[in-house]
N, C-alpha and C positions, 0 to 999 in steps of 0.2 A: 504494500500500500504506500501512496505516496503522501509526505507529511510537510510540516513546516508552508514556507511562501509557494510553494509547488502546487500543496494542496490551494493554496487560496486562489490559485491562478487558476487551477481546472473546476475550480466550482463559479470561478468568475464566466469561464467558459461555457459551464453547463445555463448558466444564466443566461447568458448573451444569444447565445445560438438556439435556447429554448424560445425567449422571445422573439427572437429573429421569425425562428418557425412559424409562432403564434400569430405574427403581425402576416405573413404569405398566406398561412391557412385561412385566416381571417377572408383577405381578398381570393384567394381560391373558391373559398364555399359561398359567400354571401355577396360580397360585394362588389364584383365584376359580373356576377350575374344580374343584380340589380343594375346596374349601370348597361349591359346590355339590353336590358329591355323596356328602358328608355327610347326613346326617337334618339336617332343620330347625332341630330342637330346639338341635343339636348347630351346625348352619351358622350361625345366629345368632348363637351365646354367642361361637363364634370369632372371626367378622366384628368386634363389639362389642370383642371382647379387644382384634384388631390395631388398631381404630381409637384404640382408647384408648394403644397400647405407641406409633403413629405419633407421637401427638403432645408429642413431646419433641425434647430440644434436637439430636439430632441429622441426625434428619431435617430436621426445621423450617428450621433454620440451611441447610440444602439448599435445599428450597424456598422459604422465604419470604426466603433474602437471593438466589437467581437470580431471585425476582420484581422484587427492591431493585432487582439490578444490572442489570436487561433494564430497567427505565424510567431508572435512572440513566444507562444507553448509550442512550436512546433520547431522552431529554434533552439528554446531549452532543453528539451527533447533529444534533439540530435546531440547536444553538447555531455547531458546528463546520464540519459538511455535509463531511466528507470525500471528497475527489473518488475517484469510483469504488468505493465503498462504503457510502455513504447508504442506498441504497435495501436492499443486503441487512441494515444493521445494523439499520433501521427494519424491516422486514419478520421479522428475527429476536426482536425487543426486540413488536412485536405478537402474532407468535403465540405469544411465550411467555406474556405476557402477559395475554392472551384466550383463548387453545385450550388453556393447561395452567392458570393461577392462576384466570381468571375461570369457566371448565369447572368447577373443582375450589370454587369458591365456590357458581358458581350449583346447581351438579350433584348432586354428590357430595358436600359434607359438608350438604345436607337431607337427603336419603336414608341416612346415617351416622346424623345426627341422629331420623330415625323411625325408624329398627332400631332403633337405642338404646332407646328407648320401648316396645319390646316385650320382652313376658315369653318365652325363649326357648323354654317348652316347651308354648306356650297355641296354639289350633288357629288362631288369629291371626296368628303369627309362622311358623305352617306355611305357613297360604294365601297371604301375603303373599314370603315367603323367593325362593321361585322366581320372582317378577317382579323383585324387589328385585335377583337377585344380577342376572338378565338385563340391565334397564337401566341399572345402577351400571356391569358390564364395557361396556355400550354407549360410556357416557359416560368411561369409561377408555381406550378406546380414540384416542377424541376424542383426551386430552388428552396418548397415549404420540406419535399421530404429529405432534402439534402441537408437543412437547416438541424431537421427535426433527428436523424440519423447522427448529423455531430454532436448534440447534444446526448443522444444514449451512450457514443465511443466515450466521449468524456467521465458519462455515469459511471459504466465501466472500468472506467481507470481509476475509479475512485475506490472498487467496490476490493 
């Protein structure tokens, strides 16, 4: 078992990437389905809205310091190699780090970023809406159970 600052990092971990999860699962089940079945006009402006309320300090500080502290444990890890934990801590500190921040770079904020570009009530942002919302929950999907998977490696390494 791992103890001392080690321990407090991977339960810092288990926290970050649990919520991480929480906040994808969230928009997975309920809230892009709402938003799809909206009019267009209407499902764009809102999409654009949350995108835009996300990025502040409070989320951020969520996601972009569990991405900090998934390489930072992933770091210590290689330097440390605690026995009988390595591989979930590394396996945790990847997927979060690939299946939710890199998913979430490579994925999701393009497609944020071409919504944004569109005029929400132009026959453009019609035709387009209904793929957008589709593949966006695809790639959310991705990144809740990837989220939700580094959070168990970490439990694990705890356990």
């Amino acid at each position: 078992m791992i103890d001392g600052p080690y321990f407090v990092l991977t339960v810092l971990g288990v926290l970050g990437t649990g919520l991480t999860a929480g906040v994808f699962c969230a928009f997975s089940t309920f809230v892009m389905r709402g938003l799809a079945a909206l009019p267009p006009a209407q499902g764009v402006a809102a999409m654009n809205s949350i995108n835009t309320a996300a990025v502040r300090p409070p989320f951020m500080l969520v996601f972009l310091g569990t991405a900090v502290l998934a390489a930072a444990i992933a770091v210590v890890t290689f330097v440390l190699w605690p026995a009988g934990a390595a591989v979930e801590l590394l396996l945790g500190s990847a997927l979060h780090l690939l299946g939710s921040f890199g998913v979430t770079a490579a994925a999701n904020v393009p497609r944020n970023t071409a919504l944004l570009r569109l005029e929400p009530g132009t026959a453009e942002a019609a035709g387009q809406w209904p793929t957008c919302v589709r593949r966006w929950t695809a790639w959310n999907h991705v990144r809740t159970v990837a989220s939700a998977a580094a959070a168990v490696a970490y439990v694990l390494a705890l356990v």
